[in-house]
C-alpha positions in Angstrom: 2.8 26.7 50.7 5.2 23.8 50.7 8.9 25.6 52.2 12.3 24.7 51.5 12.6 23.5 54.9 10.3 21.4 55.0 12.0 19.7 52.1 15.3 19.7 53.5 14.8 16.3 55.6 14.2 14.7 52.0 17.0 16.0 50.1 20.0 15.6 52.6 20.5 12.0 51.9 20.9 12.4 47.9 23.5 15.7 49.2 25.2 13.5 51.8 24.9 15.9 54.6 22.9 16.6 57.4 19.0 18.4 57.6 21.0 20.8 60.1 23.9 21.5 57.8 22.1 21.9 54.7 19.1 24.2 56.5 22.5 26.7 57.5 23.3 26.7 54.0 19.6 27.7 53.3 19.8 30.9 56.1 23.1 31.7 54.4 21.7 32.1 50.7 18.9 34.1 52.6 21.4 36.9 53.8 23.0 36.5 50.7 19.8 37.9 49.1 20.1 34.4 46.5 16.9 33.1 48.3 14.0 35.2 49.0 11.5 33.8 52.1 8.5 35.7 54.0 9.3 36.7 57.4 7.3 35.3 60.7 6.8 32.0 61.6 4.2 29.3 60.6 1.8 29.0 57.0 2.9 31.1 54.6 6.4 32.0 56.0 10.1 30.9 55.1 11.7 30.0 51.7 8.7 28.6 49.3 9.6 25.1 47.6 10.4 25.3 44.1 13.4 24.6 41.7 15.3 27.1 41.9 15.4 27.4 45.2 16.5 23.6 45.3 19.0 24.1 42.4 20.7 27.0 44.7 20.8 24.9 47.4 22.5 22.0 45.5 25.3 24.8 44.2 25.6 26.1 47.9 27.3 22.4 47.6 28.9 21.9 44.5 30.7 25.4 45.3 32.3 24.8 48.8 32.2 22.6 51.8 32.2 25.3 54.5 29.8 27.5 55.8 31.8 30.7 55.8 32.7 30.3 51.8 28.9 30.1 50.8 29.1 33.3 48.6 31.4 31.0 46.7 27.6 30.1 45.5 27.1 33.1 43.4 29.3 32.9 40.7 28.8 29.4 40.1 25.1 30.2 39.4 26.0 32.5 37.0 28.1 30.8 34.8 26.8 30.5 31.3 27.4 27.8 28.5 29.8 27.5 26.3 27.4 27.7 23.6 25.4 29.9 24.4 22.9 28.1 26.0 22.6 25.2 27.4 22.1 22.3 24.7 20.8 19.7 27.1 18.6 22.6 28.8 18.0 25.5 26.6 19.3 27.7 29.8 21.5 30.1 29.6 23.1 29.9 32.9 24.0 26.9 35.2 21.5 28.1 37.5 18.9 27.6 34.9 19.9 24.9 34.1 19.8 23.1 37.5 16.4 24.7 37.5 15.6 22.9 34.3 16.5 19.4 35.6 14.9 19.5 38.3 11.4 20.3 36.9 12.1 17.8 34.0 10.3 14.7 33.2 12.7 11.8 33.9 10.4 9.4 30.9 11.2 12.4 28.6 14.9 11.9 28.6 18.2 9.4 29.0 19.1 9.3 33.0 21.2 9.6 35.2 22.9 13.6 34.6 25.7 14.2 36.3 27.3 17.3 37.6 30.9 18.5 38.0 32.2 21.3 39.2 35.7 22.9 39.6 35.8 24.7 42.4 37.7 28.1 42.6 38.0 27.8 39.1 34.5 28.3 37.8 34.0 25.7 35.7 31.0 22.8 35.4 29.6 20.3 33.3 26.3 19.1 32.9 26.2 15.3 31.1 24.7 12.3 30.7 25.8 8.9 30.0 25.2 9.3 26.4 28.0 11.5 26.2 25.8 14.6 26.1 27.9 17.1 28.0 26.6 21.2 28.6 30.3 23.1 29.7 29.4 26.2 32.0 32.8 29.0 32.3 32.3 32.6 32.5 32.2 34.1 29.3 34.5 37.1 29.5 38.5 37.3 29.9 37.3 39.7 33.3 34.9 37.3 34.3 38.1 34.7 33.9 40.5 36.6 35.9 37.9 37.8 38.4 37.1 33.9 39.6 40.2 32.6 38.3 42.7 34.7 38.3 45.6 31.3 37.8 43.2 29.3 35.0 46.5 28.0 33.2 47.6 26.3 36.1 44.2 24.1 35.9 45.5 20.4 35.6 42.6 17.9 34.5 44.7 14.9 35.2 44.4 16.4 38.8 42.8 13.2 41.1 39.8 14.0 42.4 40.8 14.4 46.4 37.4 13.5 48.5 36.4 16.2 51.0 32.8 15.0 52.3 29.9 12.4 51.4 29.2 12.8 47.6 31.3 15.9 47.9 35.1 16.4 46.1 37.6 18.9 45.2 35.6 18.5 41.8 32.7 18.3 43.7 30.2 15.5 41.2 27.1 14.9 42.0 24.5 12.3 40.6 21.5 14.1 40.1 18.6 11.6 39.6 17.6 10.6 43.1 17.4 14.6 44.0 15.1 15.2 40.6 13.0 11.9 42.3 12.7 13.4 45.7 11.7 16.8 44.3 9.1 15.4 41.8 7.5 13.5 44.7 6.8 16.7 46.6 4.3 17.5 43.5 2.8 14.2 44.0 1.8 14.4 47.9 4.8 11.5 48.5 7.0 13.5 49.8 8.8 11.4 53.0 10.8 12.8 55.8 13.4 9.7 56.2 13.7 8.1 59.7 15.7 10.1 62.1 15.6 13.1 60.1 12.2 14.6 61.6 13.4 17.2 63.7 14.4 20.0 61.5 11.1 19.6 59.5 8.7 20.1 62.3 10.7 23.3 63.7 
């Protein structure tokens, strides 16, 4: 069984943070109950590799920059498109979604996609270049005023205010290189970047 640690060392330089930083996140979703692992150490043990897990990781991001906020995570899973589902996935939440990407075929369809994400406010898009664009908001008035209790007050003129590599109030991330270093994993190419060993052979 491949883990999610062992993947981390790959991942963190499309996520512009640390293998360190980005394995806390992972032990936070853990007692979060959003990941599931085995207990113990060694084969067999951990968080298995797989696309959710990654996709849960990535929102751990795209929903806040601290460590203490990372139930911030859950409701931006959960949000669901505005159409119903997704048009660009077929998902029915963003968590799906993510999911989708991440196993997709990059020769099946027009690259890069794109995320943004509004933090606090619980919104995201999904897009491409091609102006294909998946909106993600919660779908009830509760739902609203339970994330967002202020959502009139949303400005989108609002700059975009940089809080972290790749990482902004709107956090945006360019998801191609992530699908690429995922897919390799399936292909036996996965490579731990230089410097970055450590927290992969823990």
């Amino acid at each position: 069984m491949i883990s999610l640690k062992s993947f981390i060392p790959s991942a963190c330089p499309h996520l512009g943070v640390s293998p360190a930083a980005l394995y806390e996140r992972q032990r936070a979703l853990v007692r979060l109950g959003v990941l599931h692992g085995k207990e113990g150490k060694g084969r067999g043990s951990g968080v298995r590799l797989s696309a959710d897990a990654v996709a849960a990781l990535l929102a751990s991001l795209l929903a806040t920059d601290s460590l203490s906020e990372v139930a911030e995570t859950i409701p931006l899973l959960h949000l669901k498109p505005n159409e119903g589902t997704c048009p660009l996935t077929k998902a029915t939440t963003f968590w799906g979604a993510l999911t989708y990407l991440l196993e997709s075929d990059p020769d099946e369809g027009a690259f890069p996609y794109f995320i943004e994400v509004r933090r606090k406010k619980w919104w995201a898009q999904i897009f491409q270049i091609i102006d294909e664009v998946s909106t993600f908001e919660p779908w009830t008035n509760a739902e609203k005023r339970r994330l967002a209790p202020d959502p009139e007050e949303l400005n989108e003129d609002e700059p975009f205010e940089p809080s972290g590599p790749g990482i902004t109030t709107m956090a945006q991330y360019h998801l191609g290189d992530l699908i690429s270093a995922y897919q390799a994993v399936g292909k036996g190419d996965m490579i731990t970047p230089p410097g970055l060993q450590s927290i992969a052979s823990e």
